[in-house]
C-alpha positions as CSV (number, residue, x, y, z in Angstrom):
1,X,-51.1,-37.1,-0.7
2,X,-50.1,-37.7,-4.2
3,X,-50.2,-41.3,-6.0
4,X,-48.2,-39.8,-8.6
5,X,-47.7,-36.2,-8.7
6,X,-45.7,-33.8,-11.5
7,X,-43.2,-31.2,-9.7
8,X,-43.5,-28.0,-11.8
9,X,-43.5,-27.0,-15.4
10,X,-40.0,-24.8,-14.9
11,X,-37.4,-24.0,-12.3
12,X,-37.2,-20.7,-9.8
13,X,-34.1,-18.9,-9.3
14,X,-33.9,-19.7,-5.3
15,X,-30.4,-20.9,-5.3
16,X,-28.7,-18.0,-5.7
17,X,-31.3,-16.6,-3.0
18,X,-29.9,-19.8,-0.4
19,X,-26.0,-19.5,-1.1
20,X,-26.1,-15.6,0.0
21,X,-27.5,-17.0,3.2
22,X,-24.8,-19.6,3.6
23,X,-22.3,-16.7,3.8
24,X,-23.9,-15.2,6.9
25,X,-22.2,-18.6,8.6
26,X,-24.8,-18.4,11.4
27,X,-28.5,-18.2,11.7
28,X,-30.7,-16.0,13.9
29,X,-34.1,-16.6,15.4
30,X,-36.1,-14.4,12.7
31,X,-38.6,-16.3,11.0
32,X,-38.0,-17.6,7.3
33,X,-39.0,-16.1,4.5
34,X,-41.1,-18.0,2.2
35,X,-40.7,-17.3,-1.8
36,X,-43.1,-14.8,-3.4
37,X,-46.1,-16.6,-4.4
38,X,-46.6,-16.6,-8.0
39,X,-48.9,-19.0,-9.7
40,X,-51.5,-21.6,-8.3
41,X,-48.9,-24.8,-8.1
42,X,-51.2,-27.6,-6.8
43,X,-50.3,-31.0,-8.7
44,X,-53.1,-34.0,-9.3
45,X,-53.3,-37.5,-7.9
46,X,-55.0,-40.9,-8.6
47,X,-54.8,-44.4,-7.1
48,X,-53.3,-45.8,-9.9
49,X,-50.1,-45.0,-10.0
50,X,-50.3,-43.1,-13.3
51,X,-48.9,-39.6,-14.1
52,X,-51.5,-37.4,-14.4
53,X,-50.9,-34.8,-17.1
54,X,-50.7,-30.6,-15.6
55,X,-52.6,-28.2,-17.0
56,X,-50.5,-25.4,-18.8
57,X,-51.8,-22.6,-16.4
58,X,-50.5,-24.4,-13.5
59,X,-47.1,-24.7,-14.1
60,X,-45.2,-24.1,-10.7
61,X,-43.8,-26.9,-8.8
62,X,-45.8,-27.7,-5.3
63,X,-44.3,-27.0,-1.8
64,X,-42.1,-23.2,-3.3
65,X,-45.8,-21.3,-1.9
66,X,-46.1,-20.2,1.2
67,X,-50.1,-19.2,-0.1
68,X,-52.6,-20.7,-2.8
69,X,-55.9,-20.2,-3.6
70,X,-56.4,-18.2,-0.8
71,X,-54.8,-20.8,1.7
72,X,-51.6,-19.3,3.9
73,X,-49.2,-21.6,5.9
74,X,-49.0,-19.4,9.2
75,X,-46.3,-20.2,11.4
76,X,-46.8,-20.1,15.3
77,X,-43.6,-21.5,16.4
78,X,-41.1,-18.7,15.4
79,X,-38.1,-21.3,15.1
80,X,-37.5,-24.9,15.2
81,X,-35.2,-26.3,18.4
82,X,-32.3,-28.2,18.6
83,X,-31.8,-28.6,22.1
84,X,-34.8,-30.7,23.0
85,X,-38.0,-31.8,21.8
86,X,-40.4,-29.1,21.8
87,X,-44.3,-28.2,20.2
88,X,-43.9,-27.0,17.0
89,X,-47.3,-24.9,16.0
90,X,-48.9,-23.6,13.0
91,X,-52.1,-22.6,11.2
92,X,-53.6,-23.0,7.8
93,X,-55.7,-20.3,7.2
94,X,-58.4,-20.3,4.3
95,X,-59.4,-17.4,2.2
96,X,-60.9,-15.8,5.0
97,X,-58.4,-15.2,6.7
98,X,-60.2,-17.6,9.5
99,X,-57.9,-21.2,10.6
100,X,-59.5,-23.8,8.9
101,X,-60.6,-26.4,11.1
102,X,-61.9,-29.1,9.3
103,X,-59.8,-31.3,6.7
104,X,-60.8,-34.5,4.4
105,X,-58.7,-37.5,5.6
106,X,-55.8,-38.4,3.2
107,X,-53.8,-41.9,4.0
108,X,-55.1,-41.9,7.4
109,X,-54.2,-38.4,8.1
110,X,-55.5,-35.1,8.4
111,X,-52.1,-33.4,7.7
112,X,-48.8,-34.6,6.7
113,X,-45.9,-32.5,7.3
114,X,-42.4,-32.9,5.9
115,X,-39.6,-31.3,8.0
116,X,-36.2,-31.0,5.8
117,X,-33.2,-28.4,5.6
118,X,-32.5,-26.3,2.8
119,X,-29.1,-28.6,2.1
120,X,-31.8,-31.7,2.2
121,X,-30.4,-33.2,5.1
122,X,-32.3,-34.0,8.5
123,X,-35.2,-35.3,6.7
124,X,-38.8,-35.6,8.5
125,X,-42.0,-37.2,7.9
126,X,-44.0,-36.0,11.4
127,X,-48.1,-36.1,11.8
128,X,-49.2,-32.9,14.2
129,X,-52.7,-33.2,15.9
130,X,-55.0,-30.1,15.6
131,X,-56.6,-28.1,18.1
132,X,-60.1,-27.1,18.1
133,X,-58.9,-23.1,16.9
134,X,-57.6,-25.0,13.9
135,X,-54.0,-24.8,15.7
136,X,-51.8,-27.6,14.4
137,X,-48.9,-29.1,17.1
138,X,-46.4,-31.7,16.9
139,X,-42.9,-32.4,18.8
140,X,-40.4,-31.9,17.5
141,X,-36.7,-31.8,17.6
142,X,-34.4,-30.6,14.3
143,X,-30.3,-32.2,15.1
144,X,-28.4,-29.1,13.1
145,X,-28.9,-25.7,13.1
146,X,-29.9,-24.1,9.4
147,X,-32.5,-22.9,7.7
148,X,-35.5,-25.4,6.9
149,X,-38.1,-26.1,4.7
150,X,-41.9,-27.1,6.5
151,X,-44.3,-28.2,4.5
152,X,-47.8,-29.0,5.3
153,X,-49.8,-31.3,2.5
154,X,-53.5,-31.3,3.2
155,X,-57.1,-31.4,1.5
156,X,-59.4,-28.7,3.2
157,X,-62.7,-29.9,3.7
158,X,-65.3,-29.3,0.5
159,X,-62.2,-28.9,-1.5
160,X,-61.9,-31.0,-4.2
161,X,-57.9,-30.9,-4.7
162,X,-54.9,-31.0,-2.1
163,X,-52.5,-28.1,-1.5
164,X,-48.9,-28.4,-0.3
165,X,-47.9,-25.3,1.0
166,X,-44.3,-24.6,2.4
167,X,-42.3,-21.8,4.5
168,X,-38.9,-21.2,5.7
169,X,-38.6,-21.7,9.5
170,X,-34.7,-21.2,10.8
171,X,-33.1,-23.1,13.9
172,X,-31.0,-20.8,15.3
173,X,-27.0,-21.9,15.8
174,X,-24.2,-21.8,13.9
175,X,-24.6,-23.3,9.9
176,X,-22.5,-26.1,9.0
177,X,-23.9,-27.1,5.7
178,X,-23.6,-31.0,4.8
179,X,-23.1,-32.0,1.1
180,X,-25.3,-33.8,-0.8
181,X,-24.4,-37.2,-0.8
182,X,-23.3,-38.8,-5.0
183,X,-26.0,-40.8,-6.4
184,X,-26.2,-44.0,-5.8
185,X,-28.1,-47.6,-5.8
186,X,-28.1,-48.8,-2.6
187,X,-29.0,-46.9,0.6
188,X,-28.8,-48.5,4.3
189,X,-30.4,-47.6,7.3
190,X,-30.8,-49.7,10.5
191,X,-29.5,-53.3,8.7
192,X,-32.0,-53.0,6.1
193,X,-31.0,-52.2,2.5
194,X,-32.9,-50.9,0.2
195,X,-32.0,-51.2,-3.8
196,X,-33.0,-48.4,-6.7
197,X,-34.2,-49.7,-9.5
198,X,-35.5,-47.7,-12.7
199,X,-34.4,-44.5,-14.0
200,X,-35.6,-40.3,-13.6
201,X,-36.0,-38.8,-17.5
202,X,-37.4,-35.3,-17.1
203,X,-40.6,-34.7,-19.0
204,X,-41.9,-38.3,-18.6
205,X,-43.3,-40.9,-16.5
206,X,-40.6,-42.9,-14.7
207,X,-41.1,-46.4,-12.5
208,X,-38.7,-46.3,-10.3
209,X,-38.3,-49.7,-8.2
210,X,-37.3,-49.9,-4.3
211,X,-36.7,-53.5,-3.2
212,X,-35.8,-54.1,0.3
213,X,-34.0,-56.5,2.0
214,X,-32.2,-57.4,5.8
215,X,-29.3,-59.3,6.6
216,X,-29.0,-60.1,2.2
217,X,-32.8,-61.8,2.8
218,X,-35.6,-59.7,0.8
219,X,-38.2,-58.8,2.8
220,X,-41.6,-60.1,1.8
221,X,-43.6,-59.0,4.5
222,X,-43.6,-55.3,4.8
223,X,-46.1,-53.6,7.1
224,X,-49.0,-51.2,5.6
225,X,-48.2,-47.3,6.5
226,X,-50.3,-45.1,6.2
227,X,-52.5,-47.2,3.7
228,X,-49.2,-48.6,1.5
229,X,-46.3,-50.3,1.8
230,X,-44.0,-47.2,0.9
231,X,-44.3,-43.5,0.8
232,X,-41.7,-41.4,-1.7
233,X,-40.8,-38.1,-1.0
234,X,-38.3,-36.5,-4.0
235,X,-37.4,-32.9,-3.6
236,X,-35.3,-30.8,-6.2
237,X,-32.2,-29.8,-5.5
238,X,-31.2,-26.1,-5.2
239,X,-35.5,-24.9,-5.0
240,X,-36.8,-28.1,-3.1
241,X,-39.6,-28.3,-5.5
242,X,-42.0,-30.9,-3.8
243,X,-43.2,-34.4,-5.1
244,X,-45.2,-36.9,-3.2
245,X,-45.4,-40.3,-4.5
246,X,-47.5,-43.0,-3.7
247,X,-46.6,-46.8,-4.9
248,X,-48.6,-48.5,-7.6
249,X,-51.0,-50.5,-5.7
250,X,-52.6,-51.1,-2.3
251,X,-52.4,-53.4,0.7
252,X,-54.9,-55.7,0.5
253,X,-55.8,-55.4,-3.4
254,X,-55.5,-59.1,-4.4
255,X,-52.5,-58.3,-6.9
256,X,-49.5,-56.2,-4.5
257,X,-46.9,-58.0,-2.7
258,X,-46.0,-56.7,0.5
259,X,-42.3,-56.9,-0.3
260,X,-39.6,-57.2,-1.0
261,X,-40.4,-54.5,-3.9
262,X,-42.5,-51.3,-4.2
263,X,-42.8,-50.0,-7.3
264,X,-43.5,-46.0,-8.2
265,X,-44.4,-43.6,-11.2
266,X,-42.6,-40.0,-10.7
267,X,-42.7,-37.1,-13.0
268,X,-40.2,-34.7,-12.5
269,X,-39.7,-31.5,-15.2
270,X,-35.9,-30.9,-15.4
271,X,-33.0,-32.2,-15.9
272,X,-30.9,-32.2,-12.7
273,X,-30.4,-33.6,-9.7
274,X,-33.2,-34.9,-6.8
275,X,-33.0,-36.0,-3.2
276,X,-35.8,-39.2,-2.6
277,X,-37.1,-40.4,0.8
278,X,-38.6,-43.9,1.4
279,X,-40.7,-44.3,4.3
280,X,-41.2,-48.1,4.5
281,X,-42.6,-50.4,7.9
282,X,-41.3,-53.3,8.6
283,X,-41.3,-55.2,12.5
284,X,-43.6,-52.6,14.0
285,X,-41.4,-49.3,13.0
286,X,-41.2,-46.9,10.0
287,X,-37.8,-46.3,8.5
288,X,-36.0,-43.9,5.7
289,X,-33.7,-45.1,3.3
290,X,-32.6,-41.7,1.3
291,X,-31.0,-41.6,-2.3
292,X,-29.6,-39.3,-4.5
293,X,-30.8,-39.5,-8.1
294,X,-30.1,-37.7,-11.3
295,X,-32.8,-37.0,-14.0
296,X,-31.1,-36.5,-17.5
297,X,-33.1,-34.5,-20.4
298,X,-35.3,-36.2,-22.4
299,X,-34.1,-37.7,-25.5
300,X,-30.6,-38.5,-23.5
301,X,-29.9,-42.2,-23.4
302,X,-29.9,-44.1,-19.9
303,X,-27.7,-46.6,-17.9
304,X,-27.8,-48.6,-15.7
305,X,-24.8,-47.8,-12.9
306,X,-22.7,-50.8,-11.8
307,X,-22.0,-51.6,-8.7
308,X,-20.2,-48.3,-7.6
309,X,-22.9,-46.5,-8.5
310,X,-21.2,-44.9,-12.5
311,X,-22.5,-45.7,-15.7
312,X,-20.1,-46.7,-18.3
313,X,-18.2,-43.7,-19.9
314,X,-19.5,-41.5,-22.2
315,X,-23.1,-42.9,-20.9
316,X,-25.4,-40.6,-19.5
317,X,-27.5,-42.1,-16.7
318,X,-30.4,-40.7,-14.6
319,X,-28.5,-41.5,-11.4
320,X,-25.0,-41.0,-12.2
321,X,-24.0,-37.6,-10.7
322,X,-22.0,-35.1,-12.7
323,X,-18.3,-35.1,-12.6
324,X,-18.4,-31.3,-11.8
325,X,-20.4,-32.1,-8.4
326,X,-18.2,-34.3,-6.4
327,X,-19.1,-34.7,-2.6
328,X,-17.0,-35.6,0.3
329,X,-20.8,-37.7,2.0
330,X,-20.7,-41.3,1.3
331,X,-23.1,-41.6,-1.1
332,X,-25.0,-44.8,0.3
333,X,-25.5,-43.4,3.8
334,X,-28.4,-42.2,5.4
335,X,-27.6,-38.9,6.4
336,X,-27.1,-38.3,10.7
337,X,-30.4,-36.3,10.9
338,X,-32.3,-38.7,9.3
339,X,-31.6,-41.7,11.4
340,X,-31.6,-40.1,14.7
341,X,-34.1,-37.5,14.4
342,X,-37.1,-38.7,12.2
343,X,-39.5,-39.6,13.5
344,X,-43.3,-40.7,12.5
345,X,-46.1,-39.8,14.7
């Protein structure tokens, strides 16, 4: 898990690859595809909160390889359900081909697994306990049918570097795709609101601020998750390149507040637009407020949004959403899937 992470030196041409699959209108129970590996696309981490610069010969964005470094995501499960809640199993398995079966702990975890379809709706952040064959299991229960994106974020033992490997895993129905919501500042979810502050510039180090509040109180006494008092997840629109962020400072470190604001340094490579997920804990449960955000090139000037979520005109702004990509979500919701069916284990 990444406590600031950089997704990708350049962009792969999956979109065209997920619109043809919109047209088939309905998915079957074959198992997803994952992309043709291609280069090693692990990203660094550090407890400060600083980028960390990539190195040139690692320029693809974590989470598009299904392999790396001789580590395969092997799905067991051949589909996700939507009926019920059901085990959901998988394997890692390391350059020999064996299951790996031991793991070095990363925010109080073995594993993290992030559970999203391809349209970036019905978000998960879920925590699967391994077997002793090195089979990982969790329950778990998707609310559409569509294709999704698992990935897995883990640090085998006696390797010095994570890996976030990903693979396409269908839930068979019929696909209705959901839009993605128009950026915006504010997002709810359960009476808490949560603010965006800062703005995404491709190519450099952006703090981006979350403050959270309940009932127009800001809450100043957040609960340690996983070893901080928020976890970011931003994914790319159209490839889901992956980025894990982790906030700039620790529970417990003499100098972070545990509220109402948690502050975070992301590094994303392009221009475009981004889907972010904050897991925050607050009254003994873990919540997700999701945004929509818009990174403009660097060397583009930035602005803040007013209160309905537009820059001025003629301003470009990080968050403001193009006029050629309207949606018909309201852009401050938390999206149906989220709120019923995440859950944190």
């Amino acid at each position: 898990m990444r406590t600031s992470v950089r997704v990708g030196g350049f962009a792969l041409g999956l979109v065209a690859v997920f619109a043809a699959s919109l047209g088939l209108g309905q998915v079957t129970g074959v198992p997803g595809t994952a992309a043709t590996p291609v280069a090693d696309a692990h990203t660094e981490h550090s407890l400060s909160g600083a980028a960390e610069p990539r190195s040139e010969a690692d320029p693809v964005p974590a989470g598009l390889q299904v392999t790396e470094d001789g580590y395969r995501l092997a799905p067991v499960s051949t589909a996700l359900a939507t009926d019920a809640v059901r085990p959901f199993r998988f394997r890692v398995l390391g350059p020999d081909g064996a299951p790996v079966t031991r793991y070095t702990r990363s925010h109080d975890k073995d594993l993290h697994l992030i559970v999203v379809r391809r349209d970036l709706s019905g978000f998960q952040h879920v925590h699967p306990s391994l077997a002793a064959d090195g089979t990982w299991s969790v329950p778990l229960r998707v609310a559409a049918a569509g294709q999704y994106r698992v990935f897995a974020d883990f640090q085998p033992a006696g390797r010095s570097e994570g890996l976030t490997l990903g693979v396409d895993v269908p839930a068979p129905g019929e696909f209705r795709p959901v839009a993605l919501p128009a950026a915006a500042r504010t997002a709810t979810v359960d009476g808490y609101t949560v603010t965006l502050g800062g703005q995404l510039t491709a190519g450099s180090s952006s703090k981006l601020t979350l403050s959270v509040s309940r009932n127009g109180k800001p809450v100043t006494d957040l609960q340690p998750y996983l070893g901080a008092y928020g976890h970011l997840v931003v994914l790319r629109d159209g490839d889901l390149a992956y980025l894990h962020v982790h906030p700039d400072g620790v529970p417990g470190d003499g100098r972070t507040p545990a509220g109402p604001q948690v502050t975070f340094y992301a590094d994303v490579p392009t221009a475009g637009t981004y889907r972010l997920y904050l897991d925050f804990q607050h009254g003994g449960r873990v919540r997700t407020a999701e945004f929509t955000a818009v990174a403009a090139s660097s060397g583009e000037g930035t602005a803040e949004p007013g209160p309905s979520g537009s820059a001025p005109a003629g301003t470009p702004s990080a968050t403001a959403p193009p006029a050629a990509s309207p949606s018909a979500v309201p852009p401050s919701a938390v999206s149906p899937s989220a709120a019923d069916e995440h859950s944190h284990e």
